[in-house]
C-alpha positions, 0 to 999 in steps of 0.5 A: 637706148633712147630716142636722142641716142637712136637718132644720134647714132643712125646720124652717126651711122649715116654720115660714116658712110655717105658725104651727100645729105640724107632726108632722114623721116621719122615715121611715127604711125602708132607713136604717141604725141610725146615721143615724136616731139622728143625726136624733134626736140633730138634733131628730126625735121621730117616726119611720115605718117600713113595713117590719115586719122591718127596724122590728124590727131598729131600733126597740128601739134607739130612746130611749123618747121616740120615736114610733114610727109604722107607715105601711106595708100593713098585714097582718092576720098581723103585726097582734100585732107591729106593735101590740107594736112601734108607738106609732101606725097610720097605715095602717087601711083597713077595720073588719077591721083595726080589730078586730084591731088591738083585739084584740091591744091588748087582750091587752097592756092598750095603747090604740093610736092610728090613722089611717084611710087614704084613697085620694085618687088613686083608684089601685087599687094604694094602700092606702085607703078611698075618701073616701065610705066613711071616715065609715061605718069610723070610725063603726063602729071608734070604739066599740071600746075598744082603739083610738082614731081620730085622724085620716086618712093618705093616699099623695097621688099621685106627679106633677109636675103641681102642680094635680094634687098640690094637689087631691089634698091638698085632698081629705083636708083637705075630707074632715077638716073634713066629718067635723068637721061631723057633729051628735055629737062623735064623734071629733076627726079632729087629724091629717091626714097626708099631704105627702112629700119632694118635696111636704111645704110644698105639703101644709101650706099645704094643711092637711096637719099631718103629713108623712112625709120620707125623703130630705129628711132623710137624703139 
């Protein structure tokens, strides 16, 4: 299939199953200049990289009306490029890179969306917050003024075991809506981001609202 009809029948897929709107990311990490502005030219508005080096070798092509959300580790040295570059931050884990991430927004007068990262699996080597340390980060990182919190990401768990998957989708849509329980309206956690390829219908029908497809699009 091509690129167009990937993406028309994951948007046809979507809307079959779900009334509310879904963010829909292309993430184009290894994906040539061409290919990603044939899946804009298709419908795509949002796109995800992580990997700064090839984002800076692609993204200034980019139409200006393109979101461009950063999804990968995040390193506290390529904090001032990625803030230059990137519309959105998927992938804070820690006030630390709250801070920074503020500071360099800052200098650029920029107020710079972000997800907080949680790590639903448990596996040491994600990225993420456990999901009892999430309220504690946004708390603190809320007030700084260069940054504004907008929901949570998370890396659901790679198997084949559809139990395994749905629980771990559950886990981040239960953690948003405790959050929205809190007595001061502190924040309003919209996005919850989690959902690939391989798993994007089950995550929605699970309360995912933003999905993050690679070779479901371009493959």
């Amino acid at each position: 299939m091509s690129i167009p009809k990937n993406i028309q029948s994951i948007q046809k897929q979507i809307v079959e199953i779900v009334s509310e709107p879904i963010t829909l990311i292309a993430v184009t990490k290894g994906r040539s200049l061409s290919e990603i502005q044939e899946a804009i030219t298709a419908g795509i508005t949002h796109v995800g990289e992580n990997r700064l080096q090839e984002a800076k070798e692609k993204l200034p092509h980019l139409p200006k009306n393109i979101t461009k959300h950063f999804i990968g580790r995040l390193q506290s040295n390529k904090i001032r490029e990625v803030v230059a570059l990137f519309d959105v931050i998927q992938s804070v884990d820690s006030l630390k890179l709250a801070q920074k991430i503020n500071d360099e927004c800052q200098k650029i007068d920029k107020v710079m969306p972000i997800l907080i990262q949680v790590n639903i699996s448990g596996e040491r080597q994600k990225g993420g917050l456990p999901p009892n340390e999430v309220a504690n980060l946004i708390e603190t990182a809320s007030v700084l003024p260069n940054i504004r919190i907008e929901g949570l990401m998370a890396i659901g768990e790679r198997t084949d075991d559809e139990k395994v998957a749905i629980n771990g989708f559950r886990k981040l849509k239960n953690l948003c809506d405790e959050l929205q329980k809190k007595p001061r309206n502190w924040i309003q956690v919209s996005y919850r981001s989690i959902g690939m390829s391989e798993n994007f219908l089950l995550a929605i029908q699970e309360g995912s609202n933003m999905v993050r497809i690679g070779r479901g699009i371009f493959e």
